[in-house]
Phi, psi and omega in degrees: 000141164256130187248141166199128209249077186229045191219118177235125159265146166253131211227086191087211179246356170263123175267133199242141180304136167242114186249109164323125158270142146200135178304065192270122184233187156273096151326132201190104167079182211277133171313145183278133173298002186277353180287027167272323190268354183292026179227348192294170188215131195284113182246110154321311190267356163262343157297294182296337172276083189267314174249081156316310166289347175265350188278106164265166303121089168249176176224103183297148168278310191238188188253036175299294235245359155355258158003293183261015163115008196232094186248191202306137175092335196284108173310166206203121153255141188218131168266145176247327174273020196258121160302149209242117175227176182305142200074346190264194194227137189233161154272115188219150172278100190243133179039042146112326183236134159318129219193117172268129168216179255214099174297107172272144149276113172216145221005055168119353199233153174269122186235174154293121163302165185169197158313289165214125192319121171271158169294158166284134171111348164222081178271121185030041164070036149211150200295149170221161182220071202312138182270284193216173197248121152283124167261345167166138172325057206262128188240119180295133198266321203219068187303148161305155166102000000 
């Protein structure tokens, strides 16, 4: 695929790239039906974004978050309308501070991962909470600087 990057929307006062896909393959056999689709332009944010008034944008600070799959600089998307069940990894307020953590089913309830799983809503003898559902990662491979 070739990305050229000559298409800009503006969102705010910050401008965001829109990169035309396009397919060049060698004709072989029977048309493909995606070839319908070789002109579309790759938008992120309609992939990625399904509820825009319920969708934030975090940035982690530290390699706290290894462990799951989340390291130091990685863009976060977060639904806030997304149900919240066992296995995903949520943004939960625990005693006051933002925090990811991992939804378990344990013994019939749904918890906060930890040292050992609490109910949401009791974390180490202090209130939690869910914020939001992470819906995706975004990770930069090879930063500058």
């Amino acid at each position: 695929m070739i990305y050229a990057e000559d298409s800009y929307s503006a969102i705010g006062k910050k401008e965001i790239k829109v990169a035309p896909v396009e397919n060049k393959f060698i004709a072989s056999g029977w048309p493909a039906a995606s070839d319908d689709y070789a002109d579309r332009k790759l938008n992120l944010h309609e992939l990625l974004v399904t509820q825009p008034s319920a969708t934030y944008f975090m940035r982690i600070g530290s390699q706290q978050y290894v462990r799951e799959g989340i390291h130091q600089n990685d863009l976060l998307i977060v639904d806030r309308s997304m149900t919240v069940a066992a296995g995903r990894l949520v943004i939960a307020i625990v005693d006051g501070v933002l925090s990811v953590r991992r939804v378990v089913s344990h013994g019939g309830q749904l918890c906060l991962s930890g040292v050992t799983p609490q109910p949401i809503g009791e974390f180490n003898s202090t209130e939690a909470s869910v914020w939001g559902v992470i819906a995706h990662i975004v990770r930069t491979l090879n930063p500058e600087g």
